[in-house]
Backbone bond lengths (Angstrom), bond angles and torsions (degrees), N, CA, C in turn:
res aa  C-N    CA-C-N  psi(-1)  N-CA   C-N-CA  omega(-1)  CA-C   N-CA-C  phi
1 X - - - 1.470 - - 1.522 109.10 -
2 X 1.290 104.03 120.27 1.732 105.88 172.15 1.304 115.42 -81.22
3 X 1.883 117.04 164.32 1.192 126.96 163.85 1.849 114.45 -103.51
4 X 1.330 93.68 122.49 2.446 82.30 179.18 1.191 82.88 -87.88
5 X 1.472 108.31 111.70 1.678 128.25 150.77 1.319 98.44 -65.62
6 X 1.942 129.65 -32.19 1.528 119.57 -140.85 1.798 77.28 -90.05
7 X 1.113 138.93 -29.75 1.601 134.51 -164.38 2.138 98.21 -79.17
8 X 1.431 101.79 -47.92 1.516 99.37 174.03 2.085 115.75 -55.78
9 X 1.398 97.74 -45.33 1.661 98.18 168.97 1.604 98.38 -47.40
10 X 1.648 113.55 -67.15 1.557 104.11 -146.18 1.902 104.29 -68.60
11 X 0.884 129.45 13.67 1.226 134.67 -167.82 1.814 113.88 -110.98
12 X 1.297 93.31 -15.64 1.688 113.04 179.42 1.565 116.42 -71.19
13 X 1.279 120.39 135.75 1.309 121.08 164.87 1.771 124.94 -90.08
14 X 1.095 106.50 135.95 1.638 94.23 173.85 1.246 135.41 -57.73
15 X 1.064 120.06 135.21 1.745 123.14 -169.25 1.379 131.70 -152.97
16 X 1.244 122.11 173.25 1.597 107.68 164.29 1.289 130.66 -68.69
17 X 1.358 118.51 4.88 1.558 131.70 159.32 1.337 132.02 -98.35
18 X 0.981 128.52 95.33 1.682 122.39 -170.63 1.138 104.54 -79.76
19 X 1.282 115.24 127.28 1.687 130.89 -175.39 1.504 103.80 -85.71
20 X 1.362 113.31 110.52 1.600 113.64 161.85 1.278 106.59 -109.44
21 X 1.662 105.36 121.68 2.176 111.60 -158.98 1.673 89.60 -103.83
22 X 1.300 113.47 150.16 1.524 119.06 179.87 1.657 92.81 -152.32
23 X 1.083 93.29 125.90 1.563 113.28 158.76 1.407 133.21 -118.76
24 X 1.815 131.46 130.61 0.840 153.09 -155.16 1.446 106.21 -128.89
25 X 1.348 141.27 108.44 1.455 138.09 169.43 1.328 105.16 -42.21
26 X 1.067 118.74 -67.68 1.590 126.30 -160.00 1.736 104.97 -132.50
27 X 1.166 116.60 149.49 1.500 119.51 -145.43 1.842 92.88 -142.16
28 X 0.849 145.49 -171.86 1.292 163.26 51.90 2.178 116.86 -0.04
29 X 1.036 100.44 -89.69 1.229 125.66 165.78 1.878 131.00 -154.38
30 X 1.734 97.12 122.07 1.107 79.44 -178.64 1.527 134.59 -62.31
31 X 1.417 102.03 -16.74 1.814 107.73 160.78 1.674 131.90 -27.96
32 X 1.626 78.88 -54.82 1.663 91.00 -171.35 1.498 116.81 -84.69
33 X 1.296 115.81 -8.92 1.487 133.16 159.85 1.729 104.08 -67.56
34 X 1.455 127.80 -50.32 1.200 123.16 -165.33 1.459 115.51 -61.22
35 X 1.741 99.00 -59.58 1.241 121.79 164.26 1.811 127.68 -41.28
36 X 1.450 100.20 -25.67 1.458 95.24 167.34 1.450 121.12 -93.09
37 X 1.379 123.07 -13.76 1.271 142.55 -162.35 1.859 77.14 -92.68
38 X 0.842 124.31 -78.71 1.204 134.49 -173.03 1.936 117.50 -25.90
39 X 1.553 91.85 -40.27 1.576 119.50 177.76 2.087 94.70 -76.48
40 X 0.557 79.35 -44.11 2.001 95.83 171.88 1.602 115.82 -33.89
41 X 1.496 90.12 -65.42 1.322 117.46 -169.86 1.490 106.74 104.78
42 X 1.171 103.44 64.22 1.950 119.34 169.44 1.116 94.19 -96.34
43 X 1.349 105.30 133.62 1.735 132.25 178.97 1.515 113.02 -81.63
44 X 1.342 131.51 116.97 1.776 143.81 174.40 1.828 93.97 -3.85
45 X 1.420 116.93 122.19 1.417 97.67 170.56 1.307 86.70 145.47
46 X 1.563 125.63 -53.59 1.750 128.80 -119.18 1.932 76.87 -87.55
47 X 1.310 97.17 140.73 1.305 121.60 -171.19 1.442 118.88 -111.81
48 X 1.410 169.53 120.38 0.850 166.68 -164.88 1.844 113.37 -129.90
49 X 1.074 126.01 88.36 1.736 114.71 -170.27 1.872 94.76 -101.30
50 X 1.308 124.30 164.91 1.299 126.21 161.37 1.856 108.42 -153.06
51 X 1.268 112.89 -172.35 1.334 121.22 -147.73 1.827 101.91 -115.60
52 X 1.787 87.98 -30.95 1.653 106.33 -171.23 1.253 106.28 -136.48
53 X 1.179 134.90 156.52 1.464 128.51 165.56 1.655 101.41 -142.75
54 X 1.637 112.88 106.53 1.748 102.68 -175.71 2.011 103.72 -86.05
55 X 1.133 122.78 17.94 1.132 131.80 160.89 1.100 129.36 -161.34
56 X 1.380 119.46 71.85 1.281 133.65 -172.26 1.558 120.29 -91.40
57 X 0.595 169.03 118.79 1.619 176.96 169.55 1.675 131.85 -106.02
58 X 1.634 96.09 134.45 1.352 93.55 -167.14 2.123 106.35 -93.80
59 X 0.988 117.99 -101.26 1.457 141.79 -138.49 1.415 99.21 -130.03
60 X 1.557 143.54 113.59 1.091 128.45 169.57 1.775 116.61 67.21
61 X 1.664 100.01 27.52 1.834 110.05 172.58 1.534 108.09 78.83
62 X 1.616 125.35 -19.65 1.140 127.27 -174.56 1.818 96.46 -37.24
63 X 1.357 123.93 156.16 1.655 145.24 169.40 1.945 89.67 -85.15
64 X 1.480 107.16 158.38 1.442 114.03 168.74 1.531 84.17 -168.23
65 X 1.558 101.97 131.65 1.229 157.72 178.01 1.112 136.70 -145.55
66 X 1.542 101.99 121.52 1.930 122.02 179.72 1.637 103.81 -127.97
67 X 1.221 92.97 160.26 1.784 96.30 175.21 1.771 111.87 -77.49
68 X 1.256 108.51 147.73 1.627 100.83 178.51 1.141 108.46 -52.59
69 X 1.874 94.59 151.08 1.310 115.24 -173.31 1.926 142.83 46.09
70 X 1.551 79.25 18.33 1.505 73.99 -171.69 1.879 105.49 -143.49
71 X 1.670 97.46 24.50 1.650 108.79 147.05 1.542 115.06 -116.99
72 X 1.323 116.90 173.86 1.371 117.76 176.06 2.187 85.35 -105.21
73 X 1.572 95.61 134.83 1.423 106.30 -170.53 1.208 89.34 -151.22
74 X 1.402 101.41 130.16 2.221 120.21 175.70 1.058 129.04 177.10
75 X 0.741 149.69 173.85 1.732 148.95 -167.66 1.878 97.00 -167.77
76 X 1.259 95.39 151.86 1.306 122.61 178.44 1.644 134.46 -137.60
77 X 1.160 132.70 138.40 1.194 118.02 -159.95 1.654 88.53 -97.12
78 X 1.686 106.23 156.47 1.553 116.34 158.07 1.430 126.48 -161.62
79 X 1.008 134.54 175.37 1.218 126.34 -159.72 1.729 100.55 -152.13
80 X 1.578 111.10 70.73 1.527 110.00 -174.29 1.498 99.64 -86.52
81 X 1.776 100.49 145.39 1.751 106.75 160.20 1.366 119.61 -20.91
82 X 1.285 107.54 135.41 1.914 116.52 169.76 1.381 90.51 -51.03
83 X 0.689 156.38 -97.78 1.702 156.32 -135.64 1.866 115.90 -38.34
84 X 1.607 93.21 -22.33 1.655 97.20 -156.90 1.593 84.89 -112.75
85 X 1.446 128.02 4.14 1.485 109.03 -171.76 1.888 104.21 -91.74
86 X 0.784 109.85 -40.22 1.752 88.45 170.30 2.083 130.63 -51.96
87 X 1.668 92.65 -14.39 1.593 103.18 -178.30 1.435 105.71 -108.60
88 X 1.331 114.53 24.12 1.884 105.04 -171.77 1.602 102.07 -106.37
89 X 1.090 105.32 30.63 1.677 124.48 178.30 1.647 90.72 -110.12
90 X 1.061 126.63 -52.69 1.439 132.03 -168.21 1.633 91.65 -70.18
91 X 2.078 112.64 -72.94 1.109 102.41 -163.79 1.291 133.33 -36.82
92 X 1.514 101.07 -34.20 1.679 104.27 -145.74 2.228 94.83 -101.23
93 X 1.403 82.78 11.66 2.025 83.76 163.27 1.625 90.29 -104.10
94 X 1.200 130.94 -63.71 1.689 132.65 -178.50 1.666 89.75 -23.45
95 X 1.148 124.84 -78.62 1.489 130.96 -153.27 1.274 116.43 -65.72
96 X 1.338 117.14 -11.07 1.627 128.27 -178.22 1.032 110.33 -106.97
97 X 1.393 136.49 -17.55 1.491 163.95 154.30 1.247 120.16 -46.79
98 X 1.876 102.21 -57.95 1.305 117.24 165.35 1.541 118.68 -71.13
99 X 1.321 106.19 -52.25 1.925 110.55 174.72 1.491 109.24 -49.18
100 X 1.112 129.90 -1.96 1.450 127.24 -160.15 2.163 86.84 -106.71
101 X 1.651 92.04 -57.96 1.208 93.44 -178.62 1.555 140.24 -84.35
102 X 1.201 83.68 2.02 2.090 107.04 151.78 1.035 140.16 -54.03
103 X 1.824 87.34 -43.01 1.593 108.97 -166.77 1.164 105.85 -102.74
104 X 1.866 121.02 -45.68 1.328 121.76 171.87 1.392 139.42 -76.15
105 X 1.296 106.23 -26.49 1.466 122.33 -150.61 1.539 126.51 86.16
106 X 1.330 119.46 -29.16 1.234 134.01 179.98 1.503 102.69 -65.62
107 X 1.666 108.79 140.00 1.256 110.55 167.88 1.316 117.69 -126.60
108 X 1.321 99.10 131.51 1.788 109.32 -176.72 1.221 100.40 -73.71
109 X 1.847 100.02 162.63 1.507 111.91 146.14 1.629 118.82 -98.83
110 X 1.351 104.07 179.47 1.548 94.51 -178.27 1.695 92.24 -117.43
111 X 1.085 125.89 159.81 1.621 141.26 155.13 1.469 115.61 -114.69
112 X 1.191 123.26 144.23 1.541 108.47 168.27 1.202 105.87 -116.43
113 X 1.473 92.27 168.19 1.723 129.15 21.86 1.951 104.85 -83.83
114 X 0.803 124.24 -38.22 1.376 133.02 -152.64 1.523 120.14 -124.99
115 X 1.232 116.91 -52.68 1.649 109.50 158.38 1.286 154.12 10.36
116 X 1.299 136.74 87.92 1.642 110.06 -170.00 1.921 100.01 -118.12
117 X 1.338 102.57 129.29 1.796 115.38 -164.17 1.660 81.69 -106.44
118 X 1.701 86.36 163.14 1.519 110.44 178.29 1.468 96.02 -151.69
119 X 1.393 104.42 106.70 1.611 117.36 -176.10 1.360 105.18 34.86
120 X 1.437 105.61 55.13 1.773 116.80 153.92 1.162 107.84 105.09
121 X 1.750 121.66 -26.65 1.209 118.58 -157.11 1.667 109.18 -109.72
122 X 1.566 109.09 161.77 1.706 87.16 -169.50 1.374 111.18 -80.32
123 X 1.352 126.99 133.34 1.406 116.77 150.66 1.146 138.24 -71.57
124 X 1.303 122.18 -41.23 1.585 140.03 -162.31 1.542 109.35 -157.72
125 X 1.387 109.67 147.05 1.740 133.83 -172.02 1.297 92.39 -124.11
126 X 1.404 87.62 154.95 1.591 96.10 -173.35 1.574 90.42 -135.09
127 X 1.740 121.67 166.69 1.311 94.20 174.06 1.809 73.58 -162.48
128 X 1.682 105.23 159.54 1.403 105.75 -171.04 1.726 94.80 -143.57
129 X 1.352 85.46 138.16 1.649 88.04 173.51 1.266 111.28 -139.06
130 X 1.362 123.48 148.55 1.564 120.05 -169.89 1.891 97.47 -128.44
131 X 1.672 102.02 77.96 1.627 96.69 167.93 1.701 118.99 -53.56
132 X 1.065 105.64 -175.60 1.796 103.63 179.51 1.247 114.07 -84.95
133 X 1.599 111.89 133.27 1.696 119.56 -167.03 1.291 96.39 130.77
134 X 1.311 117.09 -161.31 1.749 118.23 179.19 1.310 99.52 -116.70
135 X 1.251 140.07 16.44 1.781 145.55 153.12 1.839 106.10 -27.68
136 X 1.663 112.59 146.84 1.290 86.18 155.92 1.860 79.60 -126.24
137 X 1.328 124.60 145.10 1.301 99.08 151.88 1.444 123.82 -105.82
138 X 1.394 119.26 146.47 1.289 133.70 -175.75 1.822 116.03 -106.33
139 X 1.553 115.11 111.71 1.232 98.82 161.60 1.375 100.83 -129.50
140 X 2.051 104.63 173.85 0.915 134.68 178.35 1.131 119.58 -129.77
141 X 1.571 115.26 140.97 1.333 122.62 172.68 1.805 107.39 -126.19
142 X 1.232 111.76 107.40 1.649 121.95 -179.01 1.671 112.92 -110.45
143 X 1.224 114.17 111.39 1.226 113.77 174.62 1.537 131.17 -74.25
144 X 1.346 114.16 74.87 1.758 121.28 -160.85 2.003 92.18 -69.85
145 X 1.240 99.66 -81.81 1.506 107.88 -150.25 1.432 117.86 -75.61
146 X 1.375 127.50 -36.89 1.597 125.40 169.68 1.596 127.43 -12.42
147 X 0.735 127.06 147.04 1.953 130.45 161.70 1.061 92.52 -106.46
148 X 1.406 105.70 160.70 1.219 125.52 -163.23 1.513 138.03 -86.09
149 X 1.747 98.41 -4.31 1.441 120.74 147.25 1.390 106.35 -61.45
150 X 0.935 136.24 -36.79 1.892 132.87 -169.14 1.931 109.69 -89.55
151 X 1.220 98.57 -25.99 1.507 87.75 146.88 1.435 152.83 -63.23
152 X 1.304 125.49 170.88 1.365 124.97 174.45 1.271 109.36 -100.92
153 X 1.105 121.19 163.22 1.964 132.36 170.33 1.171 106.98 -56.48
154 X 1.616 119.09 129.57 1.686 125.27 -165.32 1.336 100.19 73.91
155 X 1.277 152.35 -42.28 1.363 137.11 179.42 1.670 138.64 -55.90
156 X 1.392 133.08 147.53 1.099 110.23 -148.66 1.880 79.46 -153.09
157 X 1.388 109.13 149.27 1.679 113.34 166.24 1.212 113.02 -133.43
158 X 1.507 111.61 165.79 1.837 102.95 -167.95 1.531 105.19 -74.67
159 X 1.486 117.58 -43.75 1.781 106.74 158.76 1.160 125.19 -42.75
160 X 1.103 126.24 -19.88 1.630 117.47 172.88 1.369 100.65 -89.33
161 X 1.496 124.82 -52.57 1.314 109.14 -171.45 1.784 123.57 -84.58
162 X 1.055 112.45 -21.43 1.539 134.00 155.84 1.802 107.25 -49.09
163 X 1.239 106.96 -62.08 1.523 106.88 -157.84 1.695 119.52 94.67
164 X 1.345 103.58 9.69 1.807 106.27 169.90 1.528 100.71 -178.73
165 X 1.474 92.58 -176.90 2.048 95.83 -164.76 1.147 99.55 -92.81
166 X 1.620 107.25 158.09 1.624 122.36 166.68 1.077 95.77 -142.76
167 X 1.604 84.01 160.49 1.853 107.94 -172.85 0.753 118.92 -78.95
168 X 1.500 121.61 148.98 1.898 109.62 -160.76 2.070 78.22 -94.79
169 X 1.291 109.69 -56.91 1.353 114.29 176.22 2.178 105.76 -0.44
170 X 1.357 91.71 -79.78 1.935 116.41 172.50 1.519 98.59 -23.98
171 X 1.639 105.73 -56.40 1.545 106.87 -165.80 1.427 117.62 -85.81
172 X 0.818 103.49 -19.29 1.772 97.92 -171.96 2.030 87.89 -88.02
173 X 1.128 124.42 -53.04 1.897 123.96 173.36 1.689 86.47 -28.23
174 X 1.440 129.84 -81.23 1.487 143.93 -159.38 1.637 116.43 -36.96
175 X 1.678 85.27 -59.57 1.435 87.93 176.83 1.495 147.71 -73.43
176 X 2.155 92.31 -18.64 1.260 103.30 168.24 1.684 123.27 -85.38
177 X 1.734 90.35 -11.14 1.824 88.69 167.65 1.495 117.45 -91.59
178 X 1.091 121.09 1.64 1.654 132.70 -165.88 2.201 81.58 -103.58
179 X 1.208 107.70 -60.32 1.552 108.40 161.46 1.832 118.43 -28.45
180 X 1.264 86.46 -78.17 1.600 82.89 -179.44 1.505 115.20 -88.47
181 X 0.781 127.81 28.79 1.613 116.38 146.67 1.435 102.14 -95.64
182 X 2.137 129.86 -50.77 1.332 104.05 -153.30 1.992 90.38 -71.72
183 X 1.523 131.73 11.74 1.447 116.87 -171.05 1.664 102.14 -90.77
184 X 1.278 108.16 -37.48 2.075 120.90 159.72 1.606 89.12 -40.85
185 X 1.581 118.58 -86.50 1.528 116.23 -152.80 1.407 111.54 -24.51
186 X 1.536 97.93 -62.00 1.526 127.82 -160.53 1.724 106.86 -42.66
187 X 1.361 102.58 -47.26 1.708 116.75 -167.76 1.498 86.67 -91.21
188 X 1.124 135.38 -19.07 1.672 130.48 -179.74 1.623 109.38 -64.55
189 X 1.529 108.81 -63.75 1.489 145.91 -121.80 1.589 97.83 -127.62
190 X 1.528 110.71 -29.89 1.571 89.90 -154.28 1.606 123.67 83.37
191 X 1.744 110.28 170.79 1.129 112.32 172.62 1.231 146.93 -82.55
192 X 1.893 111.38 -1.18 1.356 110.53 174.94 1.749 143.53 -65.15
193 X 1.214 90.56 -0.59 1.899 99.43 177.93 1.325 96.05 -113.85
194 X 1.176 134.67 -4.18 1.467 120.14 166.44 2.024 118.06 -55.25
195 X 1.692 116.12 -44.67 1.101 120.75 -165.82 1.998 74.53 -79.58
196 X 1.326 139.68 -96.22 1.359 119.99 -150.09 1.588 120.55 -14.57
197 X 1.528 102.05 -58.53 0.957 111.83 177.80 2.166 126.23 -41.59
198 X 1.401 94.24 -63.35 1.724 75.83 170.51 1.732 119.21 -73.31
199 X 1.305 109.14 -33.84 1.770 108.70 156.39 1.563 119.17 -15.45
200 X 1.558 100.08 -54.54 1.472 98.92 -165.85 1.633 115.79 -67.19
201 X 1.416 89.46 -29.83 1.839 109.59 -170.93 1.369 123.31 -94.06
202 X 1.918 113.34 -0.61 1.064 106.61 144.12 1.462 142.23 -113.96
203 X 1.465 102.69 -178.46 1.922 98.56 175.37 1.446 114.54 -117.50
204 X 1.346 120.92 26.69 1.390 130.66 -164.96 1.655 93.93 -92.50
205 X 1.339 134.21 -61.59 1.069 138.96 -153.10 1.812 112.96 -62.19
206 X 1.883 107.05 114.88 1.342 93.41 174.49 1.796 96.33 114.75
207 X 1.693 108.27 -13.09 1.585 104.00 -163.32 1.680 75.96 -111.05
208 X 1.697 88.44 161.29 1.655 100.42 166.33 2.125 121.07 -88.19
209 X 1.300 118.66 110.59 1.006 135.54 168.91 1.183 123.13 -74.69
210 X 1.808 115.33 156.18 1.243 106.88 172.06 1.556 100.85 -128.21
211 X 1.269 118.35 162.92 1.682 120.52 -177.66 1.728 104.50 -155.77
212 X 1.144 96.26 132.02 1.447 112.64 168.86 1.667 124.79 -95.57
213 X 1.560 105.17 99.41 1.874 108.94 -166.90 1.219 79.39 -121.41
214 X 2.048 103.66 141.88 1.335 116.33 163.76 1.486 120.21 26.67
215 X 1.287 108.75 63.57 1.546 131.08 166.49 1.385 85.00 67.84
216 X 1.265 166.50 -3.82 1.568 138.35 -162.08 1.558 95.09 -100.80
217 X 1.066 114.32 157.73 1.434 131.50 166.84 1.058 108.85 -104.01
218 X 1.770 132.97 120.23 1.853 126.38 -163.40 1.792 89.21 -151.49
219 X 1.343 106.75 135.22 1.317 132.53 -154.25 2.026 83.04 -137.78
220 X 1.536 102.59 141.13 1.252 118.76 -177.39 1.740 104.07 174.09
221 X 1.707 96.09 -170.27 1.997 95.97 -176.22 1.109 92.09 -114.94
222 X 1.473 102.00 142.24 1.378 84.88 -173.50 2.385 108.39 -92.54
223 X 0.835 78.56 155.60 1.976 82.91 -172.51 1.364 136.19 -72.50
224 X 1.498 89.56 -52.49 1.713 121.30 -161.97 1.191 108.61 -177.54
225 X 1.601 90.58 179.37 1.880 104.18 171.42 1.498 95.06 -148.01
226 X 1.504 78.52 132.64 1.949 100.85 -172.32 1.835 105.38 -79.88
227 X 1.551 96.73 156.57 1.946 96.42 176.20 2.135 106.94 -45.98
228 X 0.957 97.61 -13.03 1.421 95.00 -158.27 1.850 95.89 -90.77
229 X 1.310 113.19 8.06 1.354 108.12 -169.79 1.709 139.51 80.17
230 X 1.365 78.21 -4.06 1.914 87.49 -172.29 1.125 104.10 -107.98
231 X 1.810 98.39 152.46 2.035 117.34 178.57 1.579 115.39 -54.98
232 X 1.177 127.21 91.31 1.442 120.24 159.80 1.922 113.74 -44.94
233 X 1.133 105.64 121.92 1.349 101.57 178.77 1.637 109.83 -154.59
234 X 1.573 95.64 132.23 1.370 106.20 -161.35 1.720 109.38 -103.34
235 X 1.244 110.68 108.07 1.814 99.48 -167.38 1.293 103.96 -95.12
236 X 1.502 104.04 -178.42 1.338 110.81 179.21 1.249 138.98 -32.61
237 X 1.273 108.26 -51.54 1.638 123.82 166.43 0.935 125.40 -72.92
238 X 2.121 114.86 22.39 1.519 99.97 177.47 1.165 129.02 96.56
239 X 1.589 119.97 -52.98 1.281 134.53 158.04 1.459 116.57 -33.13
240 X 1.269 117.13 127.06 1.612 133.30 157.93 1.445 113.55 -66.82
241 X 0.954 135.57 147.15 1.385 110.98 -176.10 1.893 80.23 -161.63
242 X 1.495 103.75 129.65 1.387 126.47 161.15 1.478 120.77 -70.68
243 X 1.184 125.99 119.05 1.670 127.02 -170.64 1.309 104.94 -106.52
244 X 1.479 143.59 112.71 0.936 128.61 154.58 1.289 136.12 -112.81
245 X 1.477 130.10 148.70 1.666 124.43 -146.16 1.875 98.47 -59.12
246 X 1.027 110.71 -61.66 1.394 106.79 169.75 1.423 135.03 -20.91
247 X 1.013 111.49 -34.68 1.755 124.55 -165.58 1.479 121.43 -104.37
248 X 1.501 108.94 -18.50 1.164 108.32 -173.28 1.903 101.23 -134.05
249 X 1.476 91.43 161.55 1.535 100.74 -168.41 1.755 111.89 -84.40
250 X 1.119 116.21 -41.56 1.501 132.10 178.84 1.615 131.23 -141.64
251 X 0.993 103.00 140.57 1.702 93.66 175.89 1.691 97.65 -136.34
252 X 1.150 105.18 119.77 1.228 110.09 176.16 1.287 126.96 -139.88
253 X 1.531 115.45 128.67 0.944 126.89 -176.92 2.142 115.47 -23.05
254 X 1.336 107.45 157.91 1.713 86.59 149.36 1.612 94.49 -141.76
């Protein structure tokens, strides 16, 4: 199964990011492709999509796996302002959230830190890595085409929830222009519409969560999300308590 990179170009808007699209049938991971391109000296933009990934990985070493050709799978290199790199965990679910709902109509929720749900269930992982240099790399894993035998428990694809296929081609054009515009804002504007922005797109805030830090198990509502990117969460005892993706194993809804 091929990818039309030449239909994802013609679908692009002009910007301060020049999209260089690369496609790979079958990968290792597109991560470790970005990250070396990145080691290269690939300029904010450089795109990597594939069909297969036999070592793909999400968040905390987790494995991520789809059947060929029938997830949206890529990573991208970038290089956002110091100011915006502690929130590009937030941004870059807002922008995949939106690219989803550009193209589909469907609107996600977000979970954090990174998450994007489709009537509860996950659609897409996001995962960020910052090799050495000022690189950030960004990938994605979006579950377009699967049935729902080829999923996992909690998992959800836009054919299942749609009721027919879409082009990952459509989505990855969407998401990298929904990408580079909020990466213009960001260097425009700064970071203050970044937190509204995933605010609006989630349903976490206000519900009681659970999170696993340094062996404890801690249950609270969760509040907000601070400039710094982390779960405000207020537990039982009152306590405020700062969550950050790093530190803890799960946060899950209850």
């Amino acid at each position: 199964m091929s990818f039309d990179l030449a239909r994802v170009s013609s679908e692009l808007g002009a910007g301060e990011i020049i999209w260089s699209l690369h496609y790979e049938p079958v990968c290792d991971s597109t991560q470790d492709l970005a990250r070396a391109a990145a080691g290269s000296g690939a300029a904010p933009g450089w795109t990597v999509a594939t069909d297969l990934q036999r070592r793909g990985r999400g968040r905390r070493g987790r494995s991520w796996a789809a059947p060929a050709g029938q997830a949206l799978l890529f990573s991208t290199v970038l290089r956002p302002p110091v100011d915006v790199l502690p929130l590009m965990p937030l941004l870059a679910a807002v922008t995949v959230a939106g690219g989803v709902e550009l193209s589909t109509g469907a609107a996600p929720e977000l979970k954090w830190p990174n998450d994007v749900l489709l009537n509860g269930k996950k659609l897409a992982g996001i995962l960020l890595e910052r090799p050495p240099g000022s690189s950030v790399i960004l990938g994605v894993g979006l579950n377009v085409n699967q049935s729902a035998a080829e999923l996992s428990e909690g998992a959800t694809s836009l054919a299942v929830e749609l009721g027919h296929s879409v082009s990952r081609e459509g989505l990855l054009a969407a998401i990298l222009n929904d990408l580079g515009n909020a990466y213009e804002r960001a260097d425009r504007e700064g970071v203050d519409w970044i937190l509204p922005g995933w605010r609006s797109r989630t349903a976490m805030l206000g519900k009681p969560v659970t999170f696993r830090r340094d062996g404890l198990l801690l249950r609270g509502l969760a509040e907000d999300v601070g400039l710094d990117g982390a779960l405000l969460v207020r537990t039982s005892d009152g306590t405020r308590v700062s969550v950050v993706a790093g530190d803890v194993e799960i946060v899950r809804l209850e």
